[in-house]
KESE-981719 format. One line per 5 residues: their letters; for each residue y, z, x of N, C-alpha, C. Coordinates in Angstrom, 2 decimals. Example, Ala and Ser with C-alpha at 12.3 -4.5 7.8 and 13.67 -1.06 7.14 Angstrom:
BEGIN
as = -5.69/7.80/13.19/-4.50/7.80/12.30/-3.30/7.80/13.20 | -2.25/7.08/12.85/-1.06/7.14/13.67/0.03/7.87/12.90 .
***
This chain:
BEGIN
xxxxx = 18.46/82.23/59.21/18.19/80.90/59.72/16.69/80.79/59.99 | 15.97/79.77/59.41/14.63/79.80/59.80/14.64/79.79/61.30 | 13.10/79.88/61.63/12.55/80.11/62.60/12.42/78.64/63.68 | 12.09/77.76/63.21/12.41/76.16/63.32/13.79/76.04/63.79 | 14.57/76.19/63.38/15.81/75.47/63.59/16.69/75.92/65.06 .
xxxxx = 16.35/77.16/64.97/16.18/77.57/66.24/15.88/77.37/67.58 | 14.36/76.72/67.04/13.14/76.19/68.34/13.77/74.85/68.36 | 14.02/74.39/67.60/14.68/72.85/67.79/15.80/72.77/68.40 | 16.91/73.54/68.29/17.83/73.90/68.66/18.14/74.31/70.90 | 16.92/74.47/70.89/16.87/75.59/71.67/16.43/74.05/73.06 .
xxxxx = 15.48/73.62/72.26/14.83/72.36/72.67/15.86/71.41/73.31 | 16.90/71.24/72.51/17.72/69.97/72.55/18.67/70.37/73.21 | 19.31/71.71/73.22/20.09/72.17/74.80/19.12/71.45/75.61 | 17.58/72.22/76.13/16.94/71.73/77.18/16.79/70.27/77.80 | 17.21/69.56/76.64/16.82/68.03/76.26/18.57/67.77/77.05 .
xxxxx = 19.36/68.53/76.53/20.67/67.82/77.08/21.50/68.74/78.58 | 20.75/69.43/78.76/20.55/69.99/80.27/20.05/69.15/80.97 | 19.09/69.17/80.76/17.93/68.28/81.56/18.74/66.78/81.85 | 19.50/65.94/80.58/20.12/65.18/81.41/21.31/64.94/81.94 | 22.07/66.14/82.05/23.06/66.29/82.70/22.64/66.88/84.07 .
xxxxx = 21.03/67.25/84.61/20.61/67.75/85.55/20.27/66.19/86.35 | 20.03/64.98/85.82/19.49/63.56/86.11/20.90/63.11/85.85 | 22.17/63.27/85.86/23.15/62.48/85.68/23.93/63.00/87.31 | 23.69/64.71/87.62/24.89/65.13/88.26/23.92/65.29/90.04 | 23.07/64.89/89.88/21.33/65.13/91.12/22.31/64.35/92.23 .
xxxxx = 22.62/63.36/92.53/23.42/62.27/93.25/24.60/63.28/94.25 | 25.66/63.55/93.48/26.97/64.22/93.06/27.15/65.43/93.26 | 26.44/65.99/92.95/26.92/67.54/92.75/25.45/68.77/92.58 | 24.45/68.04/93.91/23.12/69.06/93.57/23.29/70.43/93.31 | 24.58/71.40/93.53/24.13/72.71/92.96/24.28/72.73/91.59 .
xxxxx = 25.33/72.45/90.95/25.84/71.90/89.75/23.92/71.55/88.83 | 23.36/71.00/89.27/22.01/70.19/89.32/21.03/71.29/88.81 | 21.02/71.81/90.22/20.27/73.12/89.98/20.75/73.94/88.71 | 21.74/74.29/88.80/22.27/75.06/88.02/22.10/75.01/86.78 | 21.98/73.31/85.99/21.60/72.74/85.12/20.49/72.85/84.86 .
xxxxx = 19.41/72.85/85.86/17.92/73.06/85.71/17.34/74.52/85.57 | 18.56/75.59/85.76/17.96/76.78/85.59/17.93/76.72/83.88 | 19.37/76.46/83.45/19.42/76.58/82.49/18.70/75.79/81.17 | 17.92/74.92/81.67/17.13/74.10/81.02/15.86/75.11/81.02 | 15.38/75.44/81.75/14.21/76.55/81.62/14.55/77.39/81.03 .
xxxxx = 15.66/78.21/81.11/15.69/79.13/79.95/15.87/79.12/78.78 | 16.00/77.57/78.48/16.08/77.72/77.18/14.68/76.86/76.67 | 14.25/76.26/77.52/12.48/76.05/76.99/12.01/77.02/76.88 | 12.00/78.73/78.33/11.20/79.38/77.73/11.80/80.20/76.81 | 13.03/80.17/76.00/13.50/80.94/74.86/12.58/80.23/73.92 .
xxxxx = 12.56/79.06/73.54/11.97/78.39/72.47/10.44/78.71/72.36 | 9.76/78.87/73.61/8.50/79.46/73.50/8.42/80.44/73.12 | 9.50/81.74/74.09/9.18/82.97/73.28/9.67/83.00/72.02 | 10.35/82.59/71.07/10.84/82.73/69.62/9.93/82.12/68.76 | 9.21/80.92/69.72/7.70/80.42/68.60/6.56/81.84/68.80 .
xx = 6.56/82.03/69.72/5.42/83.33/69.72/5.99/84.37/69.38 | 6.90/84.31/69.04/7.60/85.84/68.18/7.39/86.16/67.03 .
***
């Protein structure tokens, strides 16, 4: 699998974390958090796999 598809990939979890982290903030802040960890880890996966 290229190297791209990956980083894009990786991105658009973050992209759909991120708004399930702005949907559940109200409702359910650990849930929130929880969402927001996982949004960072997968931005910084996408960084480290571009610098890889």
């Amino acid at each position: 699998m290229p190297k791209e598809f990956v980083i894009v990939g990786l991105l658009a979890l973050a992209g759909f974390l991120i708004g399930g982290v702005y949907s559940t903030w109200k409702t359910a802040r650990g849930l929130a958090m929880l969402l927001g960890v996982g949004a960072v880890l997968a931005v910084g996966g996408a960084i480290a796999w571009l610098a890889g």
